[in-house]
SEGU-551918 format. One record per atom (N, C-alpha, C): x, y, z. Coordinates in steps of 0.05 Angstrom, whole numbers, padded with zeros to 5 digits, always signed. Layout:
BEGIN
XYZ/...
***
This chain:
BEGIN
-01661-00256-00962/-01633-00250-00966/-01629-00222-00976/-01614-00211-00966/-01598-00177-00977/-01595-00183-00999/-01594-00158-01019/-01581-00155-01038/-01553-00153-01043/-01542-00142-01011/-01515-00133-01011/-01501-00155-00999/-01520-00180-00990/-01504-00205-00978/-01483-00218-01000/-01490-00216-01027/-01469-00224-01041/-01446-00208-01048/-01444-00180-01050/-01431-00158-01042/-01410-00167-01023/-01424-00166-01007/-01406-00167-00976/-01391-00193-00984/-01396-00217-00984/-01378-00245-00992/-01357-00240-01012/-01358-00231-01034/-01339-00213-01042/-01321-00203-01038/-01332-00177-01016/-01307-00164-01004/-01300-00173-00992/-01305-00200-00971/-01298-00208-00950/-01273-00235-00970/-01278-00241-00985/-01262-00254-01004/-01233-00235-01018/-01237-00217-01028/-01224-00200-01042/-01205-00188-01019/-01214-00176-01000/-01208-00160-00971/-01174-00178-00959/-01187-00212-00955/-01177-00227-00943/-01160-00242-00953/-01161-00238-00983/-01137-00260-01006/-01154-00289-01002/-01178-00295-00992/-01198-00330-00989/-01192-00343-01023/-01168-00349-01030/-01170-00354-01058/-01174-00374-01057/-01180-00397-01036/-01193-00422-01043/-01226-00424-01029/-01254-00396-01026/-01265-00397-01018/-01278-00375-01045/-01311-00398-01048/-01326-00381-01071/-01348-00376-01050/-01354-00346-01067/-01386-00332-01050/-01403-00345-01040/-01417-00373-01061/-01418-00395-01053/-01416-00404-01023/-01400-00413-01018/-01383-00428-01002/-01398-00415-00969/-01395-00396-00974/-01399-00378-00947/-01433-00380-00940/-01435-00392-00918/-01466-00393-00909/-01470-00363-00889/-01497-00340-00898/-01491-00320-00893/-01507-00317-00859/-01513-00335-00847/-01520-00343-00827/-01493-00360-00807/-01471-00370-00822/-01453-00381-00809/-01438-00365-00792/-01419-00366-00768/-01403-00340-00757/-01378-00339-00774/-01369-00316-00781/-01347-00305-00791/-01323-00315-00777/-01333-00311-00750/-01298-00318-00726/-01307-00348-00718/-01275-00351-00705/-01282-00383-00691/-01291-00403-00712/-01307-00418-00700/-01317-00444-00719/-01326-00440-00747/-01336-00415-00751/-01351-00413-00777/-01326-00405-00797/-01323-00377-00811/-01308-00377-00839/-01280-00377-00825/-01270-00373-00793/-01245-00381-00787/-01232-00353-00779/-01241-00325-00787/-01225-00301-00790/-01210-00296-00758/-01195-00275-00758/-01187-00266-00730/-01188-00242-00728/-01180-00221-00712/-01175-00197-00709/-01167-00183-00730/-01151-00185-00733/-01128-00176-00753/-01144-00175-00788/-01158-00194-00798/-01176-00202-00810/-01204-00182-00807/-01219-00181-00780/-01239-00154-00775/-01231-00133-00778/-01202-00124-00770/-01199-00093-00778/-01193-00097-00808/-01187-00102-00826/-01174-00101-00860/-01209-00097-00863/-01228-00128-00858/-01255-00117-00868/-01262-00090-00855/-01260-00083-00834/-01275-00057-00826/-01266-00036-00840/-01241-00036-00851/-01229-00010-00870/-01240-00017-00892/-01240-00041-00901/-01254-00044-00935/-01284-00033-00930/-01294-00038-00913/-01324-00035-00907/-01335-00004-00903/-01312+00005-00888/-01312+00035-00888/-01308+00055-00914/-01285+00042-00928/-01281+00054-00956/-01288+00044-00980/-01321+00030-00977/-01339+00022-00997/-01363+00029-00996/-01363+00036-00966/-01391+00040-00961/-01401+00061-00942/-01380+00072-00928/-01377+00098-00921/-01394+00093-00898/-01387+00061-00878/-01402+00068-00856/-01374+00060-00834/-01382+00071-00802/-01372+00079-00787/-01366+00057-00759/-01341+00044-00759/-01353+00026-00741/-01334+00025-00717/-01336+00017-00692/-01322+00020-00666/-01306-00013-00662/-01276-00002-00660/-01264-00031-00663/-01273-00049-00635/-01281-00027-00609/-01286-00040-00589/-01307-00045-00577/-01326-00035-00599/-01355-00029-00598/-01373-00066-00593/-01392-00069-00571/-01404-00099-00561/-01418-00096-00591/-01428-00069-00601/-01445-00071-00628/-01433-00080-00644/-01398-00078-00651/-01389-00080-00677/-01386-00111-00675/-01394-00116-00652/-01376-00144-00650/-01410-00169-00662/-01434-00155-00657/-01446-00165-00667/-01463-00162-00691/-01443-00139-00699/-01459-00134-00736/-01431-00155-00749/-01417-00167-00735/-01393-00182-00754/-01395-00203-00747/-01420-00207-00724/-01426-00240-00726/-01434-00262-00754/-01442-00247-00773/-01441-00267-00804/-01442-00252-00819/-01441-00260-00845/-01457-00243-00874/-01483-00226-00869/-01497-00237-00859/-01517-00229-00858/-01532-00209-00839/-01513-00209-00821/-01514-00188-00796/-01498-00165-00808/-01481-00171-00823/-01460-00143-00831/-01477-00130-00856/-01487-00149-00871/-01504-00145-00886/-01527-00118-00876/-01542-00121-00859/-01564-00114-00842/-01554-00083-00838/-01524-00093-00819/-01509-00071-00814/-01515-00045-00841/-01498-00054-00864/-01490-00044-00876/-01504-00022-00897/-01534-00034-00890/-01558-00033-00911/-01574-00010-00891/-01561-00005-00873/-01578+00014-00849/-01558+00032-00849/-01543+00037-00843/-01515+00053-00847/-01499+00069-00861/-01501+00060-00893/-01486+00066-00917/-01495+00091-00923/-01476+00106-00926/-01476+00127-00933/-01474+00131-00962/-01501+00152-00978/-01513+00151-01007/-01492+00158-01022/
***
């Protein structure tokens, strides 16, 4: 597990108003969209600006890549830990 996987659940909590979902709660292997934590579009861009202005990394809204560093926690995680700017 990342260090920043609990980080990320966080922001993805904080980002989204999830006030009935704890860090906990979120399996970082689960999918973010669809069946797993439920999010939509609208939901990916708010995280990609939070994500951008925390961590100073760079991401393409239409990008096949972006679509699979936001397949879970733990993929954005991965993302984010390769990326982040010091």
């Amino acid at each position: 597990m990342s260090a920043l996987e609990p980080e990320i659940k966080e922001l993805i909590i904080s980002t989204l108003s999830l006030e009935d979902v704890a860090p906990d709660d979120i399996d970082p292997e689960a999918p973010l969209f669809n069946e797993g934590l439920g999010l939509d579009s609208i939901d990916a861009l708010e995280l990609g600006l939070a994500l951008q202005k925390r961590y100073g990394v760079v991401l393409s809204a239409d990008s096949e890549d972006t679509r699979r560093h936001f397949a879970s926690v733990r993929a954005l995680s991965a993302f984010v830990a390769a990326n982040r700017k010091a």
